[in-house]
C-alpha positions as CSV (number, residue, x, y, z in Angstrom):
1,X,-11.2,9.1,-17.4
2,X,-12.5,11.7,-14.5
3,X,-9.9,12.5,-11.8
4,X,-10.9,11.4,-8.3
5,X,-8.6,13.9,-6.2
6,X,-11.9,15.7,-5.4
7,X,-13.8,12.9,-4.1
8,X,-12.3,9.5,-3.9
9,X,-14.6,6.7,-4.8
10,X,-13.4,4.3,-2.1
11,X,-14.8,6.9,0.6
12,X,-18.2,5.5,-0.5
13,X,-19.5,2.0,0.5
14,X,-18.3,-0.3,-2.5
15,X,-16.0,-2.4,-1.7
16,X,-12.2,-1.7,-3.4
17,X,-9.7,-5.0,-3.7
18,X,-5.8,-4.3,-4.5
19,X,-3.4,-5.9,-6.1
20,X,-1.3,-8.6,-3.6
21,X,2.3,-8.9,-2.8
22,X,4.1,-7.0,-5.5
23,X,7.5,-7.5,-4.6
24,X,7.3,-11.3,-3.0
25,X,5.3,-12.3,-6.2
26,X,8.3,-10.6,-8.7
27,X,10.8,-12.4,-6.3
28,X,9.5,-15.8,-5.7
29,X,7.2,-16.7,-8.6
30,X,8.8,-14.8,-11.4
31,X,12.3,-15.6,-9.9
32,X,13.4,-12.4,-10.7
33,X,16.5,-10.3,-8.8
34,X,14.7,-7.5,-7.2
35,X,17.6,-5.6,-5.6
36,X,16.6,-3.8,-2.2
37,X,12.7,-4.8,-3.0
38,X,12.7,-1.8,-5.9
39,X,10.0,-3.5,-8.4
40,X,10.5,0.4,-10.3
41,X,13.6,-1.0,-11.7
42,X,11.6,-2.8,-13.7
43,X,10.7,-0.4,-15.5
44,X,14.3,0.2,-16.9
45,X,13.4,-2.1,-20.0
46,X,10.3,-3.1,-22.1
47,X,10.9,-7.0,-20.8
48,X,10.0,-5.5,-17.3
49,X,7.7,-3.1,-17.9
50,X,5.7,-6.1,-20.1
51,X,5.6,-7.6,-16.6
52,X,4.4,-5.5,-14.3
53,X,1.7,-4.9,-17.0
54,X,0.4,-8.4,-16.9
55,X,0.6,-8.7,-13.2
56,X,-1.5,-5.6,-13.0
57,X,-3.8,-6.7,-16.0
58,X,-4.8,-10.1,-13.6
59,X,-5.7,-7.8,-10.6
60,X,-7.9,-5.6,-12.8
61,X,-9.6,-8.6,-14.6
62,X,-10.5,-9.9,-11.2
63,X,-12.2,-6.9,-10.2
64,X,-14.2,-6.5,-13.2
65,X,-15.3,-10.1,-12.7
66,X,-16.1,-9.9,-9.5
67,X,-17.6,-5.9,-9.8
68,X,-15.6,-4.5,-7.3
69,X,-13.5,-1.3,-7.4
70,X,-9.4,-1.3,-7.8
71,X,-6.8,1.0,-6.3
72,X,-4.3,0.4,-8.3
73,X,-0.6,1.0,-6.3
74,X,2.2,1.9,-8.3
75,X,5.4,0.3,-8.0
76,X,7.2,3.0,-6.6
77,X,7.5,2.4,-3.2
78,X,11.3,2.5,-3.2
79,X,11.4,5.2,-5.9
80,X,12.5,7.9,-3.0
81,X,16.3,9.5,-2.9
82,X,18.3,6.8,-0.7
83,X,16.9,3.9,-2.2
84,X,17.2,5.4,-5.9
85,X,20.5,6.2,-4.9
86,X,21.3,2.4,-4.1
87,X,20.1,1.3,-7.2
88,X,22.4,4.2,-9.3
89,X,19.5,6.6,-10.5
90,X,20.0,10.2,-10.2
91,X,17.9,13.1,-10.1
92,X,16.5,12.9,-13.4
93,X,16.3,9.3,-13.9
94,X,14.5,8.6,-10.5
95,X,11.6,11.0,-11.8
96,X,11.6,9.6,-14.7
97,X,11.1,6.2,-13.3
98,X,8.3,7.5,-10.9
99,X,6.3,8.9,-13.9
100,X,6.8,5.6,-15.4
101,X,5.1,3.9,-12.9
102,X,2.5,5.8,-13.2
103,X,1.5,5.9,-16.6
104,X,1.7,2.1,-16.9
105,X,-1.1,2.2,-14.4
106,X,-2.9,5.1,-16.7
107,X,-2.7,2.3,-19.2
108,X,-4.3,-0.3,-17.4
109,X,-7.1,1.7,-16.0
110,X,-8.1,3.2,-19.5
111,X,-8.1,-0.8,-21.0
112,X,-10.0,-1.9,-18.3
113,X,-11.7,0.3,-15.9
114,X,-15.8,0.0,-16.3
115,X,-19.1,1.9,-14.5
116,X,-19.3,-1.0,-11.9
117,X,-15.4,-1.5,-11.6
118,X,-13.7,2.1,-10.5
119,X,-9.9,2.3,-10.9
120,X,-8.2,4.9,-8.8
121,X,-4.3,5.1,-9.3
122,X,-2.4,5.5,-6.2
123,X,1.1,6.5,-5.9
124,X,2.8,4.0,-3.9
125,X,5.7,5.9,-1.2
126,X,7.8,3.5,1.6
127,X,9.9,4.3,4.7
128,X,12.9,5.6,3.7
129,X,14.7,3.0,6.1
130,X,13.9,-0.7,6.6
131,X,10.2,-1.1,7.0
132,X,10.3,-3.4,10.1
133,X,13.0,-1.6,11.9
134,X,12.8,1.9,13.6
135,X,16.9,2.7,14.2
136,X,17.3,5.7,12.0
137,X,14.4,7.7,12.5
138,X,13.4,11.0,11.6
139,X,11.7,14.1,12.9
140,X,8.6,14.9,10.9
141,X,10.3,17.8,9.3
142,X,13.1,15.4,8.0
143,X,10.5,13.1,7.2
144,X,8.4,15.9,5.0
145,X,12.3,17.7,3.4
146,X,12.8,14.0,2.4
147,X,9.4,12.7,1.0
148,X,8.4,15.7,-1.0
149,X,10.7,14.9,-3.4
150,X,8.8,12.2,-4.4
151,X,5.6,13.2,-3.4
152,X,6.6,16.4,-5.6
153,X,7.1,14.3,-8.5
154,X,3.8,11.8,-8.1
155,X,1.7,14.9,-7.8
156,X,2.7,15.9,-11.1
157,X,1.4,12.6,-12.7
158,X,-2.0,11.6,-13.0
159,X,-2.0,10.0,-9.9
160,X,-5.3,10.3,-7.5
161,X,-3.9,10.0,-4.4
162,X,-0.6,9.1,-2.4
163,X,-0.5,6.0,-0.3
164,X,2.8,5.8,2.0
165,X,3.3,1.7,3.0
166,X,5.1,0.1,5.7
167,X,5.2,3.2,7.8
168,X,6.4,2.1,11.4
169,X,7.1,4.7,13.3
170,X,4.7,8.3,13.4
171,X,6.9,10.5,12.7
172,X,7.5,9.9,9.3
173,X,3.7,9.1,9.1
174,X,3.4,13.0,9.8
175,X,6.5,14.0,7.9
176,X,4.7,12.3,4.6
177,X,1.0,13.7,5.3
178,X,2.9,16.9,5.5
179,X,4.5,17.0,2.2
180,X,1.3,15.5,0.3
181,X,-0.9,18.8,2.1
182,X,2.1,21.0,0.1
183,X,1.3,19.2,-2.8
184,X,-2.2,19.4,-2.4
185,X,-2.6,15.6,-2.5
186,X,-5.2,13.4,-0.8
187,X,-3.1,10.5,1.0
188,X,-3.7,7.7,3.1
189,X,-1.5,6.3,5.6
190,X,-0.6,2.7,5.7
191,X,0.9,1.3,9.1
192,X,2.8,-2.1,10.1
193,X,2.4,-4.1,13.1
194,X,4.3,-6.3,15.0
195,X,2.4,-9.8,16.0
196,X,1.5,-7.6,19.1
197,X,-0.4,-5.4,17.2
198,X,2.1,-2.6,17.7
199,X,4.1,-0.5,15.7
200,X,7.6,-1.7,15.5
201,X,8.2,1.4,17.1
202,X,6.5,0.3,20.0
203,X,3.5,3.2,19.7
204,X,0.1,1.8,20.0
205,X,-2.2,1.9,16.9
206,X,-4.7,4.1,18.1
207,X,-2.0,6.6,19.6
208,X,-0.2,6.5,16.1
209,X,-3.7,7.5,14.6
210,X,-4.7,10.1,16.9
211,X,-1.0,11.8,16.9
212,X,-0.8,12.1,13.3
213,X,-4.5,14.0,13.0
214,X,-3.4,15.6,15.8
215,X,-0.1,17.1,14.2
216,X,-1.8,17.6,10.3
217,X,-5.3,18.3,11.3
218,X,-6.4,15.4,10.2
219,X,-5.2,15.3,6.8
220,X,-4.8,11.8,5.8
221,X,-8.0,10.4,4.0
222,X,-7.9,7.4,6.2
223,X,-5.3,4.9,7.3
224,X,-4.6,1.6,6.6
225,X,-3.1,-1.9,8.1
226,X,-0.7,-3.5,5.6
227,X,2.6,-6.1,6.5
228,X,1.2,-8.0,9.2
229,X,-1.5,-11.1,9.7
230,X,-4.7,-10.7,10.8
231,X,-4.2,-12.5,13.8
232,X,-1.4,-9.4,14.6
233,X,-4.2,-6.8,14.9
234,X,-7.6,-8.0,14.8
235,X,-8.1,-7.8,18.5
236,X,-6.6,-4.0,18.6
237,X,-9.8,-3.6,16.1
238,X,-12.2,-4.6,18.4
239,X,-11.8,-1.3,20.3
240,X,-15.2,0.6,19.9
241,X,-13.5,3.8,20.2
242,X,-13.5,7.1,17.2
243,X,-10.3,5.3,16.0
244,X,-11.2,2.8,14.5
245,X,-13.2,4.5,12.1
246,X,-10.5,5.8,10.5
247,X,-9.5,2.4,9.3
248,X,-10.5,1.9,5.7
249,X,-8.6,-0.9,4.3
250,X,-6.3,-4.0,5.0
251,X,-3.4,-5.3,3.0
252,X,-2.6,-8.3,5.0
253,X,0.2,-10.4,4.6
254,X,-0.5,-14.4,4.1
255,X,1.7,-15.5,6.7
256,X,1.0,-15.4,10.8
257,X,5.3,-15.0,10.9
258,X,7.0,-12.3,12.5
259,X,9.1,-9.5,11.1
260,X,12.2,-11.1,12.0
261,X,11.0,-14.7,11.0
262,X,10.0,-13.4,7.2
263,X,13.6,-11.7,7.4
264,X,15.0,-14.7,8.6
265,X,13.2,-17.1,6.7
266,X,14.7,-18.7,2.6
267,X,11.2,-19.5,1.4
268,X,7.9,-18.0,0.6
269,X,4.9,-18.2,3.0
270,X,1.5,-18.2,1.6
271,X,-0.3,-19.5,4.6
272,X,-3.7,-20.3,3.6
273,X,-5.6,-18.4,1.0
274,X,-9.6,-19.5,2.4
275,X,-8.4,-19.4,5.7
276,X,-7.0,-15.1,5.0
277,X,-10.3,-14.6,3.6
278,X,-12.0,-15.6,5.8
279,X,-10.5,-13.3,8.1
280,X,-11.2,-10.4,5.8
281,X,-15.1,-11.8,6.1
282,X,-15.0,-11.1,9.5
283,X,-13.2,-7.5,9.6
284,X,-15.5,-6.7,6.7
285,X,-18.6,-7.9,9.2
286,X,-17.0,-5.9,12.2
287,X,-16.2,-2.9,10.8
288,X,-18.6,-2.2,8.1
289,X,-16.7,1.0,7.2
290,X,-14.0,-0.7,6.0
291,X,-13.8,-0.8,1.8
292,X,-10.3,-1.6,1.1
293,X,-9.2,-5.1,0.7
294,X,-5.9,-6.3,-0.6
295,X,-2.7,-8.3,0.0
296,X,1.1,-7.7,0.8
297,X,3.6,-10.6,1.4
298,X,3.4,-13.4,0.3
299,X,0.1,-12.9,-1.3
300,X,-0.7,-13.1,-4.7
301,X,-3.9,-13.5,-7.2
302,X,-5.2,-16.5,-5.3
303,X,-5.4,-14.8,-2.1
304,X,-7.2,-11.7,-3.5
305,X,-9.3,-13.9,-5.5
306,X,-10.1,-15.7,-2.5
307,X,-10.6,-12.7,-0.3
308,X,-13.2,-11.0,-3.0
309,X,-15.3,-14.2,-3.3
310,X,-15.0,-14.2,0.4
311,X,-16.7,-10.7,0.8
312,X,-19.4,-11.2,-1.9
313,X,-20.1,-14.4,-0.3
């Protein structure tokens, strides 16, 4: 299977879907513990490895029915020092587990990939803090000495690309495109909102765009929206302006909640699986540019599956 680092299919005009809510999907429907929201330590055991197969397998059978590309996210976006740390892997064994989560994704795409359905593996980086909170933040040279780590270790996979989720403040948005330039790694930039369609660090979208080209010379591949409803940030998206072009894909969650209600809140949320693809219909008719179309909390198959039919519809 052809590497993509030198020209990422998704760039084009086919439309890519993603997978759904990894981690709210291992917690509430498998009823598995998922300790600090790592779904890597799955990958400790065969029994856990078997399922993040088969939950990968259904996102990649949908796109090949449906004739759509799939970036395929590994499960590594707590595979970083502190979090590792939490979870007792060292050094050594934190690699190891990042390479895991790679090759089970090397596995799925050589099963499954075809000429009409494009699989490009992404490796999957998170805030090194809490993803909707912004106390302990970094400069962007913290934010790069901490990341490249793991970027370090993805780049040495067969990954195509980075793709840093749940980033809520810029700095570390900077600190992360810096350590994937050192690696020589195309990466993409995925913020989270707030139901005012601000960072949780209070920065505007557009100025948490612009500031991070600004400070890397524009060297994320595009950005991205995941962690937050549509209703959140579909009005900052109506802005005309450069920006917005720089938006390529959306992994929404299902639920119109708040940060702190999710936190809050004992059950799942899944909202309403037409009703969130519709919304994806009307991005995809607003911004045309936009190829990228997956889930995060509280999403699962039938809101993909939804959201693809939605789009070819």
């Amino acid at each position: 299977m052809a590497r993509y680092r030198d020209g990422l299919p998704q760039l084009a005009s086919q439309p890519f879907l993603t997978d759904g809510g990894l981690e709210t999907t291992l917690l509430f429907h498998e009823r598995l513990p998922l300790p600090h929201f790592a779904a890597f330590d799955l990958l400790r055991t065969e029994a856990g490895t078997n399922i993040l197969k088969r939950y990968y397998e259904s996102y990649a059978a949908l796109a090949v029915a449906h004739g759509m590309g799939l970036i395929l996210d590994s499960a590594s976006w707590r595979a970083s020092p502190d979090w590792g740390a939490k979870l007792g892997y060292d050094a050594i064994t934190l690699a190891e587990a990042n390479r895991r989560s790679i090759a089970l994704l090397e596995e799925i795409r050589t099963a499954a990939a075809t000429e009409s359905t494009p699989m490009v593996i992404s490796g999957a980086l998170g805030p090194r803090g809490d993803g909707y909170r912004t106390e302990s933040r970094m400069s962007s040279n913290e934010a790069m000495r901490y990341h490249q780590v793991q970027v370090h270790e993805l780049a040495e996979t067969e990954a195509d690309m980075l793709t840093a989720f749940t980033i809520n403040y810029v700095e570390e948005a900077i600190g992360i495109a810096m350590a994937a330039r050192r690696a020589a790694m195309p990466a993409v930039i995925s913020f989270t909102l707030e139901t005012d369609g601000r960072l949780p660090s209070g920065q505007t979208l557009p100025d948490a765009i612009q500031h991070t080209d600004d400070a890397t010379d524009g060297y994320p591949q595009y950005y991205m929206i995941n962690c937050a409803h549509p209703a959140h940030f579909a009005e900052v998206l109506r802005d005309p302006a450069p920006w917005r072009e720089r938006i390529r894909g959306i992994r929404a969650n299902a639920s119109r909640r708040s940060h702190a209600e999710l936190d809050e809140s004992p059950d799942l949320d899944i909202g309403n699986p037409l009703e969130l693809a519709e919304d994806y219909r009307t991005l995809r008719r607003e911004l045309p540019h936009m190829t990228i179309f997956g889930g995060c909390c509280g999403t699962d198959l039938r809101h993909v599956s939804a959201i693809a039919t939605a789009l070819q519809s």
